[in-house]
C-alpha positions as a printed NumPy array, in Angstrom:
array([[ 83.283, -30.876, -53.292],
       [ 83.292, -31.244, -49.501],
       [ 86.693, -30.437, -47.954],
       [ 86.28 , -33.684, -45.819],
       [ 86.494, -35.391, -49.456],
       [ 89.764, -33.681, -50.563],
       [ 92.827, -35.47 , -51.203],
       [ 96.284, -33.769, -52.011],
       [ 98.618, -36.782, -51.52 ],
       [ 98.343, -40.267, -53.416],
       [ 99.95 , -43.625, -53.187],
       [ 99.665, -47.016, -54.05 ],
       [ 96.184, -47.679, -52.412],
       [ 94.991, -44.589, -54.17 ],
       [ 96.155, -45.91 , -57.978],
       [ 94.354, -49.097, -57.132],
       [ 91.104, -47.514, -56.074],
       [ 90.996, -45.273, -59.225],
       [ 92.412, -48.315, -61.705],
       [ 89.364, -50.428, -59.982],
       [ 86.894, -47.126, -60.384],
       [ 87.962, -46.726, -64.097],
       [ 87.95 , -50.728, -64.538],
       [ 84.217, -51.033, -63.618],
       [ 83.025, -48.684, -65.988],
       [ 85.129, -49.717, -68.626],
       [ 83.728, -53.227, -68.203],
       [ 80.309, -51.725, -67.982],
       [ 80.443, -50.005, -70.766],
       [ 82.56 , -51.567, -73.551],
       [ 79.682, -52.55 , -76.143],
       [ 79.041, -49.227, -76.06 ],
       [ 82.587, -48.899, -77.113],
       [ 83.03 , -51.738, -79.161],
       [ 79.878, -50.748, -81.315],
       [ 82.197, -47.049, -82.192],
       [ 84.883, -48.956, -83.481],
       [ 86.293, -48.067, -87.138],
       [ 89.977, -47.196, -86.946],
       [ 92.095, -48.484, -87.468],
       [ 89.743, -51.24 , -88.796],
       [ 86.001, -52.1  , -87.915],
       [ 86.826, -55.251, -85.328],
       [ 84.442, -54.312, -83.301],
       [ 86.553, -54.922, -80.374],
       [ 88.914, -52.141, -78.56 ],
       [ 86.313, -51.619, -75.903],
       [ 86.929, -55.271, -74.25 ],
       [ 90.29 , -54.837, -74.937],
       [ 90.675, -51.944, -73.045],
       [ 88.896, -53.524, -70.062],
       [ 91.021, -56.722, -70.264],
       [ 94.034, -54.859, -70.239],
       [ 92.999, -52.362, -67.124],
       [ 91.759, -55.225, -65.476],
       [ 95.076, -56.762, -65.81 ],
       [ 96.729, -54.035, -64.538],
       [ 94.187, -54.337, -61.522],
       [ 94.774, -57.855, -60.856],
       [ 98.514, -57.484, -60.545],
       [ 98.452, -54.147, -58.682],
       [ 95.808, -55.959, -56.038],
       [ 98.704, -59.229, -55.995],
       [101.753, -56.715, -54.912],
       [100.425, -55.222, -52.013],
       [102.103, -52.465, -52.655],
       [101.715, -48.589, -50.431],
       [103.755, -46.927, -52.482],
       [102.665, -45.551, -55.89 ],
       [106.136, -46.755, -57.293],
       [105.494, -50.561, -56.34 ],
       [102.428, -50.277, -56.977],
       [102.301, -48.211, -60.955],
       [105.267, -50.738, -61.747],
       [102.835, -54.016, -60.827],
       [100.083, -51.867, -62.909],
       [102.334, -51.501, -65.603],
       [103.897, -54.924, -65.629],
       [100.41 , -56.88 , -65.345],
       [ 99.16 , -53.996, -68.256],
       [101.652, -55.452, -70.85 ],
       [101.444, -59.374, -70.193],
       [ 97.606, -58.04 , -70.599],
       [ 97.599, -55.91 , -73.186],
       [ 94.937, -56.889, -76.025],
       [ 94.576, -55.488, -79.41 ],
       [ 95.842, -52.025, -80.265],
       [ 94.325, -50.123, -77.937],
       [ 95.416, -52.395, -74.729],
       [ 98.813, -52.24 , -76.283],
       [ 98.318, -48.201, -75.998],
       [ 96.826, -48.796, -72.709],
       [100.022, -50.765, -71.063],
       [102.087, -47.844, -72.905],
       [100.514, -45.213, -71.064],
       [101.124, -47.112, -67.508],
       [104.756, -47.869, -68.47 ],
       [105.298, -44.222, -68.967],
       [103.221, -43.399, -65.342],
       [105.201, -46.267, -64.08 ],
       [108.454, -44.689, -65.151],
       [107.877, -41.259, -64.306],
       [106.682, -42.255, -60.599],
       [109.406, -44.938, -60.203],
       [111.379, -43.147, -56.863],
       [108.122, -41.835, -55.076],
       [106.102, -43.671, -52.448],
       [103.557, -40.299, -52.661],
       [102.925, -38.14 , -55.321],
       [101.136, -34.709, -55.265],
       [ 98.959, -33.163, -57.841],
       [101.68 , -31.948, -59.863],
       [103.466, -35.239, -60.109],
       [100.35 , -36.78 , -61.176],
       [100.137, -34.469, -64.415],
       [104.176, -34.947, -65.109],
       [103.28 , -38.601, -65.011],
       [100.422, -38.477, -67.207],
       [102.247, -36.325, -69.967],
       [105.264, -39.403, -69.959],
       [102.358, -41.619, -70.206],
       [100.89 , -40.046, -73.419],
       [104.675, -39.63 , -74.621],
       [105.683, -43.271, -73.819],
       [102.009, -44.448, -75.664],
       [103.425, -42.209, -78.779],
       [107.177, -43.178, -78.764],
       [105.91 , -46.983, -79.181],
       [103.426, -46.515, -81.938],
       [104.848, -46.651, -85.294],
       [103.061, -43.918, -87.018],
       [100.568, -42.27 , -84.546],
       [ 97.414, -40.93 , -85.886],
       [ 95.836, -38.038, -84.106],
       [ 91.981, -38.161, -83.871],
       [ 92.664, -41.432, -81.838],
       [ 93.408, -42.314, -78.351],
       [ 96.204, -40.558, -78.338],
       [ 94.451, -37.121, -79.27 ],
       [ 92.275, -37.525, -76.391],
       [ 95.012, -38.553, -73.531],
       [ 97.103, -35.714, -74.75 ],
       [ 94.628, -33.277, -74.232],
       [ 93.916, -34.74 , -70.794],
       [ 97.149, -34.308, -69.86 ],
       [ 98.429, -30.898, -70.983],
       [ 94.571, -30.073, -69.111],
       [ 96.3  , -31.849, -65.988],
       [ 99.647, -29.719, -66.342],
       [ 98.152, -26.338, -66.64 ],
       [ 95.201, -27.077, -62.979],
       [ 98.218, -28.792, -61.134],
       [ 99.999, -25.367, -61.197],
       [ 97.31 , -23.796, -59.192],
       [ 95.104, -26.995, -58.204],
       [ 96.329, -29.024, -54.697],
       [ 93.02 , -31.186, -54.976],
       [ 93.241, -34.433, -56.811],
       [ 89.097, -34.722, -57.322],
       [ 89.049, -30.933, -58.585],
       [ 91.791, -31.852, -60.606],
       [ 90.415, -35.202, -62.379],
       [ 87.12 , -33.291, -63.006],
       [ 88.651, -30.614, -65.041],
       [ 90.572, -33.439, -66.719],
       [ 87.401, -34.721, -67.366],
       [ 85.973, -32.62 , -68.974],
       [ 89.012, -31.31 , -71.415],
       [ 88.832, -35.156, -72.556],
       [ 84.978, -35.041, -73.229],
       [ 85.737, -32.086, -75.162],
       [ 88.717, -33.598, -77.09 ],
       [ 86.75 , -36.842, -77.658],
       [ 84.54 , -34.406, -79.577],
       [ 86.995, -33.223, -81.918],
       [ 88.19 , -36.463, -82.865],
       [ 85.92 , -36.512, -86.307],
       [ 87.226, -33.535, -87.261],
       [ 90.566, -35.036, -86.865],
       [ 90.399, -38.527, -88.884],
       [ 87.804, -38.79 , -92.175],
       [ 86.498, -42.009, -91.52 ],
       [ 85.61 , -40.969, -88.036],
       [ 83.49 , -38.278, -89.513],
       [ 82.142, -40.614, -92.459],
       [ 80.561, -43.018, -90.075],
       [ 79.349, -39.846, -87.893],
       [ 81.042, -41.41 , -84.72 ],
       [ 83.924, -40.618, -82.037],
       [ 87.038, -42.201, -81.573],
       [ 86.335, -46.179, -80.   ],
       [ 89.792, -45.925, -77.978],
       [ 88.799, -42.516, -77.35 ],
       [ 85.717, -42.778, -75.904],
       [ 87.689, -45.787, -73.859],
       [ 89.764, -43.37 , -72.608],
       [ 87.318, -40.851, -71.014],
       [ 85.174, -44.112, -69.632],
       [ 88.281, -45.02 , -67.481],
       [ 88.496, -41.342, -66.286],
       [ 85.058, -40.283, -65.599],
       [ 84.317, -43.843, -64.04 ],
       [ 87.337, -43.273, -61.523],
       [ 85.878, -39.678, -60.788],
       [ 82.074, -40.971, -60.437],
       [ 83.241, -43.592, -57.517],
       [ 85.515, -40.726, -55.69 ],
       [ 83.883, -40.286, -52.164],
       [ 81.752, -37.631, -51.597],
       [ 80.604, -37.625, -55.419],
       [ 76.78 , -37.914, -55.166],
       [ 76.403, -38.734, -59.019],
       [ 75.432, -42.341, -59.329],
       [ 73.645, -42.757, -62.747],
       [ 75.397, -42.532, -65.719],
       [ 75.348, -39.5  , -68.017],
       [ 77.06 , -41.194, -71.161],
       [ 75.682, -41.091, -75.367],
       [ 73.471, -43.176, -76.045],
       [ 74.386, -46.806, -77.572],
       [ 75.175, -46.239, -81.262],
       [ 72.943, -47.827, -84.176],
       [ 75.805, -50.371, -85.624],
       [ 74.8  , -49.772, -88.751],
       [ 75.594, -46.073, -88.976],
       [ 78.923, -46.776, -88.126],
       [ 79.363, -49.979, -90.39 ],
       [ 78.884, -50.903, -93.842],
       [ 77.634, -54.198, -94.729],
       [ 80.098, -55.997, -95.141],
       [ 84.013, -54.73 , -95.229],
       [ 86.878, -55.796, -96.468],
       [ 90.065, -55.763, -94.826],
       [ 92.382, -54.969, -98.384],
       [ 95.56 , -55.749, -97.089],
       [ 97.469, -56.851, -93.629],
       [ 94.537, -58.818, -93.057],
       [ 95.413, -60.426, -89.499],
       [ 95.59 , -58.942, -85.968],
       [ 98.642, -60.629, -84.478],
       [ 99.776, -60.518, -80.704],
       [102.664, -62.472, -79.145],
       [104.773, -61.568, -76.037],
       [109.038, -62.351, -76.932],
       [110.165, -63.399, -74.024],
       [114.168, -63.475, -73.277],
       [114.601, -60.896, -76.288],
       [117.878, -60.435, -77.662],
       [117.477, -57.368, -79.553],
       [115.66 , -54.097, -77.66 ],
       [112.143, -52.082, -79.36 ],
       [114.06 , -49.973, -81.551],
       [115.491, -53.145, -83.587],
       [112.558, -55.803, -83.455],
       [110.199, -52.795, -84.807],
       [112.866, -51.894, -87.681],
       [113.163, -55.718, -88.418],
       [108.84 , -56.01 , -88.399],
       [107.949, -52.93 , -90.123],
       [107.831, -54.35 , -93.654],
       [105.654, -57.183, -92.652],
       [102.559, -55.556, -91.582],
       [101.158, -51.72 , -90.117],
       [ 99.554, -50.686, -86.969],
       [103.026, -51.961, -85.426],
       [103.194, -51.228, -81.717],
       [106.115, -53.181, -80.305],
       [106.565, -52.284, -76.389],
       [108.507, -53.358, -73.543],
       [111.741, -53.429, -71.724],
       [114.319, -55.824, -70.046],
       [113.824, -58.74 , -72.285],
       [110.188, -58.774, -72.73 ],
       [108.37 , -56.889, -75.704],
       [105.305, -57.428, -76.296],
       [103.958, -56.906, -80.333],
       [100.933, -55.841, -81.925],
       [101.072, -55.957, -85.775],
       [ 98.096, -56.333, -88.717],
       [ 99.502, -58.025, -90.989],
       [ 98.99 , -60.675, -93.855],
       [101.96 , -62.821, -93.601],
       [101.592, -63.602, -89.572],
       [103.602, -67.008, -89.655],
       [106.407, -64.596, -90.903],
       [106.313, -62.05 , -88.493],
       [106.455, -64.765, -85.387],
       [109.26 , -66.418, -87.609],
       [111.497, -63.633, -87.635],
       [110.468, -62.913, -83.629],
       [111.373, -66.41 , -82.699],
       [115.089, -65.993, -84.074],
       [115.437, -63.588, -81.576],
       [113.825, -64.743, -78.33 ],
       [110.722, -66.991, -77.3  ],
       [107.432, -66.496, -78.486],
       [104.377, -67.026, -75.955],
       [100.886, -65.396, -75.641],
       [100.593, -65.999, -79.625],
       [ 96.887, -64.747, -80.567],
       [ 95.868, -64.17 , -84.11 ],
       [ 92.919, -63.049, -85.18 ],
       [ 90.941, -62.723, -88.941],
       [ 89.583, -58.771, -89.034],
       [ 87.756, -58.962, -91.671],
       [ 86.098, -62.466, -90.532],
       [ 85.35 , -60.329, -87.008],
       [ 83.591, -57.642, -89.26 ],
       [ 81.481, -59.326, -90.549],
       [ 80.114, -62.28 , -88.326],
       [ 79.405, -58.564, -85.781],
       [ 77.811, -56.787, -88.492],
       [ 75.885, -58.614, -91.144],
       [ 76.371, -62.605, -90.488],
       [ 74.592, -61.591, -86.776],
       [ 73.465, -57.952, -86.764],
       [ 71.841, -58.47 , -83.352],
       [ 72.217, -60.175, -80.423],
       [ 70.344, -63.452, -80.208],
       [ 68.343, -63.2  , -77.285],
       [ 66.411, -60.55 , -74.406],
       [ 66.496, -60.228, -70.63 ],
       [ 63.789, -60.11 , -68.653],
       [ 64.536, -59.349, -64.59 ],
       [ 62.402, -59.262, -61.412],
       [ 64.023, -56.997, -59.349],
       [ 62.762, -55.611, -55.33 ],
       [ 63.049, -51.916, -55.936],
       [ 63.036, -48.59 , -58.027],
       [ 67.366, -48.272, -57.979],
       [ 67.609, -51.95 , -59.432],
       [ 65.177, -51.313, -61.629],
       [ 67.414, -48.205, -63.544],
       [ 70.424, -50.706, -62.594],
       [ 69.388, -53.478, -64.701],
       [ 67.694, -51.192, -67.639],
       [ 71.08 , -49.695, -68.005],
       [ 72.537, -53.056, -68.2  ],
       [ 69.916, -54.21 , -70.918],
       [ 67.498, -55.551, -69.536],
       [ 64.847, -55.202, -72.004],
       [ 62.092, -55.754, -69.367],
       [ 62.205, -55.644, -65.731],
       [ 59.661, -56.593, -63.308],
       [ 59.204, -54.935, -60.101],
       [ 59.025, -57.545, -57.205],
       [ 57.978, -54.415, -54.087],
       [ 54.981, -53.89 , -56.031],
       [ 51.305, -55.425, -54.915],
       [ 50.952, -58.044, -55.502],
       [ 54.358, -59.098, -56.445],
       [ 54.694, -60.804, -59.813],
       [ 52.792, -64.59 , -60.775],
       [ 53.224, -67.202, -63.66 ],
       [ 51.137, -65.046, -65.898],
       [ 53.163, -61.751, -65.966],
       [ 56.256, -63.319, -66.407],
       [ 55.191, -65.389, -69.303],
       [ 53.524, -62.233, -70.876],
       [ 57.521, -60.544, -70.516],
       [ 59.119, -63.396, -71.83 ],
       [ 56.443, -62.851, -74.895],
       [ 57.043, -59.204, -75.511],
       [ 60.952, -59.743, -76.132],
       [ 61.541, -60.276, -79.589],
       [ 64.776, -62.114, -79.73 ],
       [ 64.614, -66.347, -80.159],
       [ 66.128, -66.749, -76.603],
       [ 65.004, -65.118, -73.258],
       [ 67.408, -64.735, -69.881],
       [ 64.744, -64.917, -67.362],
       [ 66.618, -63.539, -64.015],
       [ 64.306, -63.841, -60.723],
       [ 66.537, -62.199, -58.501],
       [ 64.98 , -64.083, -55.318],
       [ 64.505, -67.625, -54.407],
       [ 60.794, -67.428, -53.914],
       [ 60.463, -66.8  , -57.093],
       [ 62.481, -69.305, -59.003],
       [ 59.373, -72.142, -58.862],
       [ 57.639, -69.214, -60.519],
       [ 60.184, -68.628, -63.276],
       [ 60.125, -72.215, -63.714],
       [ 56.525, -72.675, -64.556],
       [ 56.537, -69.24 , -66.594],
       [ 59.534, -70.399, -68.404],
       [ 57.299, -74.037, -69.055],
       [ 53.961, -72.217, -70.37 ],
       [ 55.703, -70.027, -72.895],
       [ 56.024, -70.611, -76.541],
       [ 57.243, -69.499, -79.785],
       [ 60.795, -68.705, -78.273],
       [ 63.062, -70.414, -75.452],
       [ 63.177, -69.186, -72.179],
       [ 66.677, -69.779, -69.814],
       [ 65.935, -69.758, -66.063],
       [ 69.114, -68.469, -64.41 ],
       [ 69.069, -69.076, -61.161],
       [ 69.508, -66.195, -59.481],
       [ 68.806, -65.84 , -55.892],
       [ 69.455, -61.966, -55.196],
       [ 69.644, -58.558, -57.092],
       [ 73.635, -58.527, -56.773],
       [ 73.984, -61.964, -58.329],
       [ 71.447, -60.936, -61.337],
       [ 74.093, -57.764, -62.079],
       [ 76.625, -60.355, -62.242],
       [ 74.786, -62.511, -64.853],
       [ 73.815, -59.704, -66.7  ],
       [ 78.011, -58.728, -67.081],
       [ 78.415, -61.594, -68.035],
       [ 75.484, -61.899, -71.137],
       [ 76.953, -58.075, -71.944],
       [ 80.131, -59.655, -72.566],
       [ 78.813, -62.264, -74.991],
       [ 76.484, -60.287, -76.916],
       [ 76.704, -62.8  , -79.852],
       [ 76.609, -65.606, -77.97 ],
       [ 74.077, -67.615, -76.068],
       [ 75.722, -68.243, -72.889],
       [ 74.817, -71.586, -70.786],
       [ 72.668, -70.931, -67.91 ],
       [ 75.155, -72.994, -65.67 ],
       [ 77.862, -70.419, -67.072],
       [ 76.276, -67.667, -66.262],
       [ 75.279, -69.314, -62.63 ],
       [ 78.572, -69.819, -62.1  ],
       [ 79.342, -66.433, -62.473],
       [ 76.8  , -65.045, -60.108],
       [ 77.644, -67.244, -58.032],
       [ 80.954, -66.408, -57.241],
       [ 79.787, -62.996, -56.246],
       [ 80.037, -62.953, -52.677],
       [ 76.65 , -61.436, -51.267],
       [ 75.624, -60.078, -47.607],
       [ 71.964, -58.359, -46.743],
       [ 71.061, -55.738, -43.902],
       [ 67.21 , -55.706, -42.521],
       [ 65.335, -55.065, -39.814],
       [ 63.766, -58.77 , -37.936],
       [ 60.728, -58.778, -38.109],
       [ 60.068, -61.316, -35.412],
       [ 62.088, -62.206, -31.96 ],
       [ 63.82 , -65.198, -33.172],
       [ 66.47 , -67.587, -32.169],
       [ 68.911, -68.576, -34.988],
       [ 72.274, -70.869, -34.683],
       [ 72.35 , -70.003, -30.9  ],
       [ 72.308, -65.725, -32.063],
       [ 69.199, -64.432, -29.993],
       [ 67.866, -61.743, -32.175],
       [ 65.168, -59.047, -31.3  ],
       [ 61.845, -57.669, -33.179],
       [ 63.257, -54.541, -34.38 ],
       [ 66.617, -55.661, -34.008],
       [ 69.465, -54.83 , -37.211],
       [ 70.249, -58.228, -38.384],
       [ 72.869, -59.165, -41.101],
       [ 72.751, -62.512, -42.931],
       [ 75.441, -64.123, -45.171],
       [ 74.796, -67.555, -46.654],
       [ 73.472, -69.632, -43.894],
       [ 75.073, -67.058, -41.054],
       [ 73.632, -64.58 , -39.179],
       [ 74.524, -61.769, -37.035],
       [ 73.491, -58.536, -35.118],
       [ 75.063, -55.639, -33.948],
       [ 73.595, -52.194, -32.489],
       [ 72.602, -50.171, -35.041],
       [ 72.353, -50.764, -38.717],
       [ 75.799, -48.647, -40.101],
       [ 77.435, -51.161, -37.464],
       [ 75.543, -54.385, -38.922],
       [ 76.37 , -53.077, -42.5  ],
       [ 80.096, -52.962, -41.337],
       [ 80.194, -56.225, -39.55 ],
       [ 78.503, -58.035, -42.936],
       [ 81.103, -56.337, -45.618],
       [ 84.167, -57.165, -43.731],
       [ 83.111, -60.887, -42.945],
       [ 82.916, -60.817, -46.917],
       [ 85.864, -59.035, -47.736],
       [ 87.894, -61.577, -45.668],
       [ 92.462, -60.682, -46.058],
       [ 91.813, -60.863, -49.898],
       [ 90.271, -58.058, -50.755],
       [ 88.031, -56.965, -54.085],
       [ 85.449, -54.283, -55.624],
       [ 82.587, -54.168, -52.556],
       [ 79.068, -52.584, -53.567],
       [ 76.24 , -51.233, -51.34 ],
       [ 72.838, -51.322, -52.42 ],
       [ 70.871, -49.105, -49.802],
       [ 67.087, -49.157, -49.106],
       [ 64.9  , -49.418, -46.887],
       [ 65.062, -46.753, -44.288],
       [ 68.26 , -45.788, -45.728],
       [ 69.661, -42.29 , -47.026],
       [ 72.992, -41.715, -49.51 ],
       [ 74.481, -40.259, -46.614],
       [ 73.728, -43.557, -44.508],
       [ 75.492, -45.   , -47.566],
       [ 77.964, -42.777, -48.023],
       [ 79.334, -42.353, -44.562],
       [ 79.214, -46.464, -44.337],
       [ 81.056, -46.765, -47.194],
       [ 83.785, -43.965, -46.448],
       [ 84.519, -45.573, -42.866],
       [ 84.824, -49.07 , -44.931],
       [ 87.327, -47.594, -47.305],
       [ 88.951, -46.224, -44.056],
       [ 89.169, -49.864, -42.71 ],
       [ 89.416, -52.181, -45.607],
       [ 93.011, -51.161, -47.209],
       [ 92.321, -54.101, -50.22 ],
       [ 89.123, -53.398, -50.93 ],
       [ 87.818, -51.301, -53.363],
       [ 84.134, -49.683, -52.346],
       [ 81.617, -48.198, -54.081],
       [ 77.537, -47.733, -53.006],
       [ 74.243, -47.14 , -55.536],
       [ 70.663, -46.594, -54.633],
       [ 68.881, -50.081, -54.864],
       [ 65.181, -48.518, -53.53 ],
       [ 64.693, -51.967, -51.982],
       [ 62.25 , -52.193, -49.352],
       [ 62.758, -55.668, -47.502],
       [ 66.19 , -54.665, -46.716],
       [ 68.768, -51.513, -46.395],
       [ 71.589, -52.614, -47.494],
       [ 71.954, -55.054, -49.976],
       [ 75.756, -55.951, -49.964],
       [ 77.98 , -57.542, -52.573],
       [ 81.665, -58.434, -53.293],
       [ 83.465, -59.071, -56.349],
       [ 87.379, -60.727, -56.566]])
């Protein structure tokens, strides 16, 4: 790693950039997750509940403001447990509590602080859970942090130090079948743990100066290796969730007074508000005997075995295919990753007609296709493709740039049971912000802006504007996005465009932006170089 890239002292802008790093891939990458999980019963779930409870944490970090890393780990904590889904969010909040604690009179914390605060995370995750099981998440952050304790003695550099705490997790992620049977009977790793090391290595992969910008993750697991066809939950049937608000009574005495009602019991908290996780069978008794002692809210119960099996046998794959047009070779591995099961290369001569989208829509094999265009001069296109094809329906999404297709295709990941409604998933693209970079190709005259042949040109929405040389453009078009209220802003270079063109945009943007969270991939478009994008 660079020395211009090292970093030795963290605060409260620095959690937020790595809760947003870890956040994305979390959210990129929870099916994957979600398809691992068996323990402690096959929900199918812990995944997205890992990502809904970072991203909480995110959310309330981004509303406090804060420069310090105390402010700023107690927001992350607090908006962690009025988050917190499932068992593994519950863990999640834990392990923030503990970092919040252990942080709590610091505005700046050092390498060595960092690993302190990560072992009272694992210990404050532990102390909440009723019986902890190793071979779970809690296997896996442990190992990361007693990694993190022995490289802070010697280590001053916080990216040297996550990627060593990288890799001890991989490594303990590996163990984890060897650690719980029915791990090793379904021949998979820990879900939570596997959660775990996504956060990590997703934080580390969007550190500056880290030129790795494909993943290097397993490869989706076949459900049906990990699942049998059809489960039965035996006993403490239902997943229950509440927040007590105003408690009377601290963790110690609402666990003692739940513990004969269900298992899995995480009750967590302080000041008045706990927030429970219990499987039980009897869930109208466990909220009972936590309203007599403060105010239920956030109630959320859930049927386990009903969640089995409508993800394993009643649907044992998701209902419909993707098909995406997209203007170069770096969206093209973009939207494959995202599952896209074919994608269409717009650059390439002649660009795509009626005919070879129809003849995509016909290779997927799934009842419903997502056709994504990805550029307005093709939507009439899509349209008539979507009109000639038959034997299967075909769902023109409207969208009008590469960034905005990523978006839709989150959100389809997210629902992989569902069939989403085109104007849902519009809506969802749409509220991704998105700027381009390019070269005119014409003198022009546009809204009064006098604009060159040759000349860098940005263009947001109906607005353009110029400035002298392309980085300068690129920075001119991501802060009139980014605006006072900040969010995660991508760069998709092409064109004439190099990482380091990307790279050294995107570091002085970081540099500038002190709510935004910034991150750059190769697109490989050619009728632009930067492709930019914003997400709140």
């Amino acid at each position: 790693m660079s020395a211009a890239w090292s970093l030795t002292l963290a605060d409260g802008r620095a959690l937020r950039r790595f809760l947003a790093a870890g956040a994305f891939f979390l959210r990129k990458y929870r099916q994957v997750v979600d398809d691992l999980n068996v323990f402690p019963v096959p929900d199918g779930d812990t995944g997205s509940n890992m990502y809904l409870t970072v991203r909480s944490a995110l959310l309330e970090v981004r509303r406090a403001r804060a420069a310090g890393i105390a402010d700023a780990a107690a927001a992350a904590a607090m908006g962690s447990l009025m988050g917190a889904r499932g068992n593994s969010g519950v863990i999640v909040s834990q392990m923030l509590r503990g970092f919040a604690h252990s942080v709590r009179h610091k505005q700046v914390i050092e390498t060595f602080d960092f690993a302190v605060a990560l072992r009272e995370a694992v210990a404050a995750a532990r102390s909440a859970l009723l019986k902890p099981v190793e071979g779970t998440i809690i296997s896996v952050a442990q190992a990361a942090a007693d990694a993190a304790y022995k490289l802070a003695l010697r280590e001053k550099d916080f990216y040297r130090l996550i990627g060593g705490v990288v890799k001890h997790a991989h490594d303990a992620l590996e163990r984890t079948p060897q650690q719980l049977p029915v791990l090793k009977d379904a021949g998979v790793v820990d879900a939570g743990g596997m959660g775990f090391v996504y956060f990590i290595e997703g934080a580390l992969r969007f550190l500056p100066g880290n030129i790795a910008r494909t993943t290097a993750f397993p490869r989706r697991p076949q459900r049906n290796a990990a699942f049998s066809a059809r489960a039965r939950v035996e006993e403490h049937r239902f997943c229950t969730e509440f927040v007590l608000e105003q408690s009377r009574v601290g963790e110690r005495d609402l666990r003692e007074r739940l513990e004969p009602l269900g298992d899995s019991l995480i009750v967590a908290g302080a000041s008045g508000l706990l927030k429970v996780h219990v499987h039980t069978d009897q869930p109208e008794r466990v909220t009972a005997a936590a309203a007599a002692l403060g105010t239920v809210t956030r109630l959320k119960v859930d049927d386990m075995e009903r969640q089995h099996n409508v993800l394993v046998v009643e649907r044992p794959a998701k209902p419909w295919g993707v098909v995406a047009v997209v203007p170069g070779a770096g969206f093209e591995q973009i939207f494959r990753e995202l599952g896209a099961e074919v994608v269409l290369r717009a650059d390439a001569a002649p660009g795509p007609c009626v005919r070879d989208l129809a003849l995509a829509a016909n290779s997927i094999l799934e009842p419903v296709v997502y056709l994504l265009p990805n550029d307005p001069n093709l939507l009439l296109v899509a349209r008539e493709a979507a009109a000639v094809v038959e034997g299967r329906e075909v769902r023109v999404v409207e969208t009008r740039d590469p960034a905005r297709g990523i978006g839709a295709l989150f959100a389809l990941g997210s629902r992989p049971r569902e069939e989403p409604a085109v104007a849902e998933l519009e809506a969802t693209a749409g509220a991704i912000a998105v700027g381009t970079v390019f070269i005119a190709g014409k003198d022009a005259t546009f809204g009064g802006l006098v604009i060159a042949r040759g000349e860098p040109t940005g263009l947001i929405g109906g607005e353009m504007l110029a400035e002298a040389s392309i980085e300068e453009t690129a920075l001119a078009v991501a802060r009139r996005l980014a605006g006072q209220d900040g969010g995660l802003l991508t760069l998709y270079y092409g064109g004439a465009q190099k990482e380091r063109d990307a790279e050294r945009t995107a570091q002085r943007l970081r540099g500038e932006l002190a709510e935004v969270e910034v991150q750059y991939y190769y697109g490989g478009q050619t009728n632009s170089e930067y492709v930019i994008s914003l997400e709140r």
